[in-house]
C-alpha positions as CSV (number, residue, x, y, z in Angstrom):
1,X,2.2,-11.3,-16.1
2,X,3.5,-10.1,-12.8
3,X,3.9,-12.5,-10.0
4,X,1.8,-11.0,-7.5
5,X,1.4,-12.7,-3.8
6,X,-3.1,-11.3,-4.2
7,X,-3.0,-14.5,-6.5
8,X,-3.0,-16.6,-3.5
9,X,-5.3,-15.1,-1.7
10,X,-7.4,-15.4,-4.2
11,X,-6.8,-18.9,-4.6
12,X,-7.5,-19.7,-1.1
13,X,-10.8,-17.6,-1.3
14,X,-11.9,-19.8,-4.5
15,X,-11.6,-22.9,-2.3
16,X,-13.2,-21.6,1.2
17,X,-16.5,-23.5,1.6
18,X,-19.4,-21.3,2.1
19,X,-17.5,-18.6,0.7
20,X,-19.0,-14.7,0.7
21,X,-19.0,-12.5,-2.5
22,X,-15.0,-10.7,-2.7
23,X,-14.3,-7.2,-2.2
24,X,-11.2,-6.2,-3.8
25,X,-10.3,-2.9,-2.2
26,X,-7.4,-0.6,-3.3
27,X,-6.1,2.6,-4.8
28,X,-6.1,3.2,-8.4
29,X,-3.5,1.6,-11.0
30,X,-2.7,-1.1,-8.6
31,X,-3.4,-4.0,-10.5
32,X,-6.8,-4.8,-9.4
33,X,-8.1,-5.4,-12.6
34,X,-5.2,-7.2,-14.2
35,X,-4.8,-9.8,-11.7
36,X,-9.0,-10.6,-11.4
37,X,-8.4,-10.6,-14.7
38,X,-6.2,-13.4,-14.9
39,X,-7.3,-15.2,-12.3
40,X,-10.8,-15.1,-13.7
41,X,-9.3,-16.9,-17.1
42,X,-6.9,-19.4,-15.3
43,X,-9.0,-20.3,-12.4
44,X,-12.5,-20.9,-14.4
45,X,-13.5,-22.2,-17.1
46,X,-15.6,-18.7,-17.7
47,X,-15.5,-15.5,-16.6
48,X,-18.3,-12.8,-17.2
49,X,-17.0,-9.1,-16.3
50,X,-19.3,-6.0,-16.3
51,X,-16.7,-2.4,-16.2
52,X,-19.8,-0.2,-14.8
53,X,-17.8,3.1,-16.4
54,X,-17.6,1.0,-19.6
55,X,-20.4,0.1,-19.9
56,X,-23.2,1.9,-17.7
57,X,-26.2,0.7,-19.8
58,X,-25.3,-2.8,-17.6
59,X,-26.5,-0.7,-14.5
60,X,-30.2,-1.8,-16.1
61,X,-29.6,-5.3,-14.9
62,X,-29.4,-4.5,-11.4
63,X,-32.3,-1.8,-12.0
64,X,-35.0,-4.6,-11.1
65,X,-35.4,-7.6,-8.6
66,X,-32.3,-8.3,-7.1
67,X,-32.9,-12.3,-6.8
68,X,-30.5,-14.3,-8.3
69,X,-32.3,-15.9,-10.8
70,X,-33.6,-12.8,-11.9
71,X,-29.9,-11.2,-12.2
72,X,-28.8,-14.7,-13.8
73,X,-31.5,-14.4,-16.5
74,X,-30.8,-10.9,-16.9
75,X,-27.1,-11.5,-18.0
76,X,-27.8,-14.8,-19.7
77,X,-30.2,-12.4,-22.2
78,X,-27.2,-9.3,-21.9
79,X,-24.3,-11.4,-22.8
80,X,-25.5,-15.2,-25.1
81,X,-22.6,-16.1,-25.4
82,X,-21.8,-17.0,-21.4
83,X,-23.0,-20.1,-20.2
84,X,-22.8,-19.1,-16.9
85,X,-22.8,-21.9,-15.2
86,X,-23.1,-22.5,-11.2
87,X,-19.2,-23.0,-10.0
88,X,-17.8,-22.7,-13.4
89,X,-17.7,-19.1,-14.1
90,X,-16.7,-16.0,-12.2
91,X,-18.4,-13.1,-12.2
92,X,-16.7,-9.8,-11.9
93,X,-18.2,-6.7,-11.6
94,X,-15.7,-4.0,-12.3
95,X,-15.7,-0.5,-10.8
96,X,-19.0,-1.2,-8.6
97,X,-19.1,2.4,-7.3
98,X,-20.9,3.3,-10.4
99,X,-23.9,0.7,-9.7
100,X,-25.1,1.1,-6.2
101,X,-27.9,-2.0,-7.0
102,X,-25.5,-4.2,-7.8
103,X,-23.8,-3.3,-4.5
104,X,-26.8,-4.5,-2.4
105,X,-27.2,-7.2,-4.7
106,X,-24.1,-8.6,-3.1
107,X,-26.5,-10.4,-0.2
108,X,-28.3,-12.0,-2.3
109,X,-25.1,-13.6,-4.8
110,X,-24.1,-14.9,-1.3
111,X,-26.9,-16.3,0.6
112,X,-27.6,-18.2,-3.1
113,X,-24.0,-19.5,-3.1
114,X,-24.2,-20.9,-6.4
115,X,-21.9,-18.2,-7.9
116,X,-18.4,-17.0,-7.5
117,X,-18.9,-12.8,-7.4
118,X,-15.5,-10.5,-7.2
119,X,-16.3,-7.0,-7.4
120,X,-13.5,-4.1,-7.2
121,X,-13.7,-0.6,-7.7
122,X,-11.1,2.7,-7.2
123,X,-11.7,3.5,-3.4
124,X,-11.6,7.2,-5.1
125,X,-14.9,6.6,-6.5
126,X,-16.8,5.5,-3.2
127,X,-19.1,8.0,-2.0
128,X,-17.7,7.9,1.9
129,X,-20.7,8.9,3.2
130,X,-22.5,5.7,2.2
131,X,-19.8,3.7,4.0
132,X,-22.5,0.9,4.8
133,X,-23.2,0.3,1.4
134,X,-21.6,-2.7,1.1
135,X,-23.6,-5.3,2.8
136,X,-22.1,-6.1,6.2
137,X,-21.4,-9.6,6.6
138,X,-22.0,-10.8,3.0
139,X,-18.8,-10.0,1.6
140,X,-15.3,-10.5,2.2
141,X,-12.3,-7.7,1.5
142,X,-8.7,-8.3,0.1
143,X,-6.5,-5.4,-0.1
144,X,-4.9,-4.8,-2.7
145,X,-1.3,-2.8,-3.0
146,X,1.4,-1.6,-5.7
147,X,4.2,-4.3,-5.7
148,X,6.2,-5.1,-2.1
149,X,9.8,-5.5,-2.7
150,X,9.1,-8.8,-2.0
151,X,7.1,-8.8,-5.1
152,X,9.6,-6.5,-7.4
153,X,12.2,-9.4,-6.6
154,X,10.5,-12.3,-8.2
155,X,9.8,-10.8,-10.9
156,X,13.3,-9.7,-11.3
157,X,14.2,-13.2,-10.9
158,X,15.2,-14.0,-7.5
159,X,14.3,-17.6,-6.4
160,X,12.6,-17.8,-3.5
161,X,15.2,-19.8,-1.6
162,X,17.3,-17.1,-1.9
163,X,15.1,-15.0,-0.6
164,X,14.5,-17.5,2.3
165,X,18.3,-18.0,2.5
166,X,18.2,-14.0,3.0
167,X,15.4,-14.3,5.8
168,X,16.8,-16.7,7.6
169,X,20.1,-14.5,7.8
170,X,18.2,-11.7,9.4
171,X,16.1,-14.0,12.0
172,X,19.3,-15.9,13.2
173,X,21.1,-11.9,13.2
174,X,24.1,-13.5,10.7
175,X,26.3,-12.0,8.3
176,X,24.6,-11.9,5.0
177,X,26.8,-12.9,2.8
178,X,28.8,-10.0,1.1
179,X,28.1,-10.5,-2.2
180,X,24.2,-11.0,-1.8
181,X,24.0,-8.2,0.5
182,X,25.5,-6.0,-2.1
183,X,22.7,-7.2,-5.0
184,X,20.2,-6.9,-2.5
185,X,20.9,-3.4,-2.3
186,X,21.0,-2.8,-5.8
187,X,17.7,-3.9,-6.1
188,X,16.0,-2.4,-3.2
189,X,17.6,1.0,-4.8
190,X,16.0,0.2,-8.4
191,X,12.9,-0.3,-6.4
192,X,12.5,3.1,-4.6
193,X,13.7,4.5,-8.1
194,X,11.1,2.5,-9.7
195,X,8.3,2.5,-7.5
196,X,5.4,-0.4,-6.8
197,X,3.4,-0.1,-9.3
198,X,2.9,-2.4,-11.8
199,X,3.0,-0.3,-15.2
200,X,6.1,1.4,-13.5
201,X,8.0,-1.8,-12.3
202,X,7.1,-4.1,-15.6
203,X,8.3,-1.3,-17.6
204,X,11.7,-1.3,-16.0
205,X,11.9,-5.2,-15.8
206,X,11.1,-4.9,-20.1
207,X,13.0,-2.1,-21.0
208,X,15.7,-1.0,-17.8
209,X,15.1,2.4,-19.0
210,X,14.6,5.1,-16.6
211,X,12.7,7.2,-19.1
212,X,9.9,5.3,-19.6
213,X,9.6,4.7,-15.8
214,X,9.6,8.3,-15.5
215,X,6.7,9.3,-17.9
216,X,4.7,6.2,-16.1
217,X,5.2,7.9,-13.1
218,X,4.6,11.1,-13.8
219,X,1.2,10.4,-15.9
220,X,0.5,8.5,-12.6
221,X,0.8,11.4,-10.6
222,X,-1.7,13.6,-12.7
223,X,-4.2,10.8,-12.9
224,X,-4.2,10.7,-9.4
225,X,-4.5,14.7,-9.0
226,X,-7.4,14.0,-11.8
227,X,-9.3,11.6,-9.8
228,X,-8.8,14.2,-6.6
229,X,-10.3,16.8,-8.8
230,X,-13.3,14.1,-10.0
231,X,-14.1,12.8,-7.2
232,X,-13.4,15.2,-4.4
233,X,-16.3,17.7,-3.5
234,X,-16.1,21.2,-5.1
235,X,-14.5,21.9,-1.2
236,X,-12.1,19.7,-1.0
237,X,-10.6,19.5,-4.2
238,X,-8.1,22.3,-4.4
239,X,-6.8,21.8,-0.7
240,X,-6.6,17.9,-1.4
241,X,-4.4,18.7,-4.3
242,X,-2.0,20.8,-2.4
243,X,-1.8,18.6,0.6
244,X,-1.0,15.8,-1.8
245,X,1.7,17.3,-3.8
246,X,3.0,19.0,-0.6
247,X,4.8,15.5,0.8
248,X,7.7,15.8,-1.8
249,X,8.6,18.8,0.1
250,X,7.6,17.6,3.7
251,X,9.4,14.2,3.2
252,X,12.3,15.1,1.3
253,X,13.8,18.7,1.8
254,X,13.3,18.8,6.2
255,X,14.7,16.9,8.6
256,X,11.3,16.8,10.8
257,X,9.1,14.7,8.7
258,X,6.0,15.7,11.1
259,X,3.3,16.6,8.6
260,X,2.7,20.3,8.9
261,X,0.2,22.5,7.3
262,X,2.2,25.5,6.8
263,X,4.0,23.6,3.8
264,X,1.0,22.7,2.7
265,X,0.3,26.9,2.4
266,X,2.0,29.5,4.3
267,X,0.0,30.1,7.4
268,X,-2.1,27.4,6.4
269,X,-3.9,25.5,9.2
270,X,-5.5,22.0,10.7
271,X,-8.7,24.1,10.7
272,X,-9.0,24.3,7.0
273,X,-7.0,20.8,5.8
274,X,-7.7,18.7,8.2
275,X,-10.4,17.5,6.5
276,X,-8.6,17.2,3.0
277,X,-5.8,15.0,4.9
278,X,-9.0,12.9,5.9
279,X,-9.9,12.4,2.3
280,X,-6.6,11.4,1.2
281,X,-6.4,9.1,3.7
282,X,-9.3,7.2,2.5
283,X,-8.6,7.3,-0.7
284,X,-5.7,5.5,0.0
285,X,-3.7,8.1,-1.5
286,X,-1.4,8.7,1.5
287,X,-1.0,6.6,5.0
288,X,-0.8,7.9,8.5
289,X,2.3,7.4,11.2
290,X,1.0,8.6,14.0
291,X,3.2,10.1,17.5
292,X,2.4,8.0,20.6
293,X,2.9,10.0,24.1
294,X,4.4,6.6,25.3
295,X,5.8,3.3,24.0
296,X,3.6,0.8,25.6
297,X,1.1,-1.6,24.8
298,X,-1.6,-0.9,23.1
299,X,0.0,2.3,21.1
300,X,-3.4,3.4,20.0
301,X,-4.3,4.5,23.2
302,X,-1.1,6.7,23.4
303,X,-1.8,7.8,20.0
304,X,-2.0,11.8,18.7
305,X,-4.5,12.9,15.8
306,X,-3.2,16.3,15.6
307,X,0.9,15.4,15.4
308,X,1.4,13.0,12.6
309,X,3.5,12.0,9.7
310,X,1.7,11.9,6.0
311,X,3.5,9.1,3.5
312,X,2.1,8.6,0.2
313,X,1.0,4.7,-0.2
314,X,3.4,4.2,-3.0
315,X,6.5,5.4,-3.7
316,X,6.0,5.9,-7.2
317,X,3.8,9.0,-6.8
318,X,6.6,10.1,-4.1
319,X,9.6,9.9,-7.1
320,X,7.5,11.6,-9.0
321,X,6.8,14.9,-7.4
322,X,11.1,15.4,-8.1
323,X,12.6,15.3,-11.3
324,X,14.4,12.8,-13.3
325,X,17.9,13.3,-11.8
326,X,16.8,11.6,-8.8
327,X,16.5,8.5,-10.1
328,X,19.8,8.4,-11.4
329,X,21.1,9.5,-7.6
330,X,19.5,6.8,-6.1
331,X,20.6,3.9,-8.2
332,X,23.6,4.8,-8.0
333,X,23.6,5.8,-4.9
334,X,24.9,9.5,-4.3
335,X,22.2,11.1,-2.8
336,X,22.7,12.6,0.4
337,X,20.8,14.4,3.2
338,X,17.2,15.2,4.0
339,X,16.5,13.6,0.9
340,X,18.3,9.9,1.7
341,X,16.9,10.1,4.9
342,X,13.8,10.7,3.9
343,X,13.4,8.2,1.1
344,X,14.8,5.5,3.0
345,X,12.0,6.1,6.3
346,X,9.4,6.7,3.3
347,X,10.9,3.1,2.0
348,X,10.6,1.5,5.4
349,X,7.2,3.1,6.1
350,X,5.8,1.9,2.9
351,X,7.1,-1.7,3.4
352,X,5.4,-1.9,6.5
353,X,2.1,-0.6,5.1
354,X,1.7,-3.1,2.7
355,X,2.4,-6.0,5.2
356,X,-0.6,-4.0,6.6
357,X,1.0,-2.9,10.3
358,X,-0.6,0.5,11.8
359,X,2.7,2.6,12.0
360,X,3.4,5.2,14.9
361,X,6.2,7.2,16.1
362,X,7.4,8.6,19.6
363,X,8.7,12.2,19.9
364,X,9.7,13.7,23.3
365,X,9.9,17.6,23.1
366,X,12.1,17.7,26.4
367,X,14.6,15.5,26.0
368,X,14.6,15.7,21.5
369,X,14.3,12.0,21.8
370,X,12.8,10.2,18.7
371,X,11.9,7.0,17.7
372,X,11.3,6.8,13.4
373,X,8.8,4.2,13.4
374,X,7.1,1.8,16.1
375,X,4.7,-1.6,15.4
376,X,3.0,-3.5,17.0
377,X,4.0,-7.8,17.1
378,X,2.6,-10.4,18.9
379,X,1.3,-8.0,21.5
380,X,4.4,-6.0,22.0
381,X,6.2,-3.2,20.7
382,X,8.9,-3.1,18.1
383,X,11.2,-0.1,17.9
384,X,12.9,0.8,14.9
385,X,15.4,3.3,13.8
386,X,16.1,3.9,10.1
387,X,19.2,5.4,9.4
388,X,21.2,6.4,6.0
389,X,24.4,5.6,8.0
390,X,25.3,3.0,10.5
391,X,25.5,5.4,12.9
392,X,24.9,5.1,17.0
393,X,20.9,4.9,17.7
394,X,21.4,7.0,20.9
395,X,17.3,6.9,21.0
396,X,16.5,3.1,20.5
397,X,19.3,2.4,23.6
398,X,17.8,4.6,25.8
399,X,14.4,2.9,25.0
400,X,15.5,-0.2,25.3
401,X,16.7,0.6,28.9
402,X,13.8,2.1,30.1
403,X,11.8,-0.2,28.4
404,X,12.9,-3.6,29.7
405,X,9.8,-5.6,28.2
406,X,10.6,-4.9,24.7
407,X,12.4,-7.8,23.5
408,X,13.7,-6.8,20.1
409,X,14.3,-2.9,18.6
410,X,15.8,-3.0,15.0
411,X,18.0,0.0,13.2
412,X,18.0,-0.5,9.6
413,X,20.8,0.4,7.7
414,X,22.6,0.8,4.2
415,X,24.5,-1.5,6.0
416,X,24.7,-5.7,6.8
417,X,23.4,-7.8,10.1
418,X,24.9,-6.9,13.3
419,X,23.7,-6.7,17.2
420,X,25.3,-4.6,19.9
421,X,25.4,-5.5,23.6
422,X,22.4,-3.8,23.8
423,X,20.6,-6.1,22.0
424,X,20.0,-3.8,19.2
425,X,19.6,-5.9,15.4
426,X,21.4,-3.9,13.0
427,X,19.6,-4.8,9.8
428,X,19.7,-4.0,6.1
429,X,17.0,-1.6,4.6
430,X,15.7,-4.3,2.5
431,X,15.5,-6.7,5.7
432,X,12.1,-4.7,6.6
433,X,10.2,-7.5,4.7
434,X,10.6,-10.0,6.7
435,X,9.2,-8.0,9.9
């Protein structure tokens, strides 16, 4: 079993007084199943789980009243051998699109409040026009992602006072110490080679061969272009694909990693994808970096829907979309280019997503001045800079001067902890995860 950090969240739900029924919301092949899973069998004494695709005949339960006594003697008569009993036994109701009762049943299983209800389901298979389906303020949401690098070290075995001994390195801007730092980057390398996701990541932990990674990836990738093909509308389905499997190009091969439609198909146009880039998005396929016109508080309202950057929420679809040489350049670290670059701000990106931070960027046309990724903290601005170098961040300095009320702007580096007398933190790329 992977050591996942959802475990405690799920933990902490278990224990909330009063608690709603659970939404567990995220992309396919993340886990979501495995870890209810186990937490259903080590948390209860009894767990009942309905797979809707599995088993659609269960759909008949929910086909009647919704109250829960009803739905309790419904599955007491479906399934003998539960006790289900109040407190005692979780109730987990697997890929939920499929039974849009038992979605509205979710009220009900929470005004009672005699029963512990998770439900998950692929965001792929939600019909986004029914986004109120779910019923608002009866349930509670947990997001779920591919493994952080966080997450990837554990379960290669590093303590967590390391880690912390790492952390508190980068907060107090010292030395890491040469040694460490050098590991750490091993890691972090194997992790963009490997990818978050857990088939991906546990078979490298088992095996440490690159070739199984590889076909997990890669039969990752087409079940993703199936689901695209499944779910999407007859419309959608063939631009989807394309904008999809464009990003190994747009993120890889150019220097400007602006997301633009004419790599998508040549003379293509917002017009005509705009709306596929929309469906990726909430499919949780890809995430969105959006250019601000300024860096000030609150960047949403400086924030541009037509300029932005496309990176695909796990990096394991990205390493996939190249071939198997690449992996072999990255561990070992001889990659060079377009392509470092861009793995390394795809890297960066991706860590931030997962810690759940909206991501921008700042572009000015005049003066070719760029910033590769800006958060928000504590109601300010964070600058950072990713570079595959330690070279000069011309950019973040001149922010950083005309920007006197930003207190901190990071450049993260294949490199180890430093500041300048501009106040710039020179950080290593894995450092990200502990923004």
């Amino acid at each position: 079993m992977l050591q996942r950090k959802v475990l405690y969240k799920l933990r902490e739900w278990k224990n909330r007084k009063d608690k709603k029924c659970l939404v567990v919301q995220g992309a396919r092949q993340v886990g979501k199943t495995y870890v209810i899973e186990y937490f259903g069998k080590t948390a209860y004494k009894e767990m009942l789980e309905i797979n809707f695709k599995e088993m659609p005949s269960a759909k008949e339960i929910f086909s009647g009243d919704l109250d829960v006594d009803t739905l309790i003697m419904a599955l007491r008569f479906r399934f003998p051998d539960k006790k289900i009993h109040p407190q005692n036994t979780l109730i987990f109701l697997d890929e939920i699109q499929e039974c849009p009762e038992a979605i509205t049943s979710l009220k009900f299983w929470t005004i009672d409040q005699r029963y512990d209800v998770i439900v998950s389901g692929s965001l792929l298979g939600i019909d986004y026009n029914r986004a109120s389906s779910y019923p608002v303020g009866y349930v509670d949401y947990i997001k779920m992602y591919g493994l952080d690098f966080e997450e990837y070290l554990w379960n290669r075995n590093i303590s967590g006072e390391m880690i912390e001994a790492v952390q508190k390195c980068f907060l107090n801007v010292k030395t890491i110490p040469e040694n460490v730092h050098n590991q750490m980057m091993k890691y972090f390398r194997e992790y963009i080679a490997t990818g978050g996701m857990p088939e991906a990541v546990n078979s490298y932990i088992s095996s440490q061969d690159f070739r199984d990674v590889d076909k997990i990836q890669r039969n990752l990738l087409m079940g993703y272009q199936y689901d695209i093909g499944h779910y999407a509308n007859a419309e959608e389905k063939i631009k989807a694909e394309k904008c999809c499997l464009s990003l190994g190009k747009q993120l890889l091969d150019k220097e400007n990693h602006k997301f633009q439609y004419k790599e998508v198909e040549k003379g293509g146009r917002a017009q005509k994808y705009y709306s596929s880039v929309e469906w990726l998005l909430r499919a949780d396929i890809v995430s969105v970096c959006k250019r601000v016109t300024d860096i000030k508080y609150d960047l949403n309202d400086y924030a541009r829907d037509d300029f932005f950057r496309l990176y695909v929420s796990d990096l394991s679809l990205l390493i996939a979309m190249r071939d198997f040489s690449m992996k072999q350049q990255i561990v070992e670290n001889t990659f060079s280019g377009n392509t470092k670059g861009g793995l390394y701000e795809t890297a960066i990106a991706n860590i931030l997503y997962k810690k759940g931070y909206d991501i921008f960027f700042y572009k000015n046309e005049k003066s070719q001045k760029e910033i590769d990724i800006l958060i928000q903290r504590d109601g300010a601005v964070v600058p950072i800079e990713i570079k595959s170098s330690n070279a000069k961040a011309t950019s973040l300095i001149n922010v950083k001067k005309k920007h006197p009320e930003i207190d901190v702007a990071y450049k993260f580096v294949d490199g180890n902890m430093g500041i300048d007398e501009n106040g710039i933190v020179t950080a290593p790329l894995y450092a990200a995860m502990f923004l």
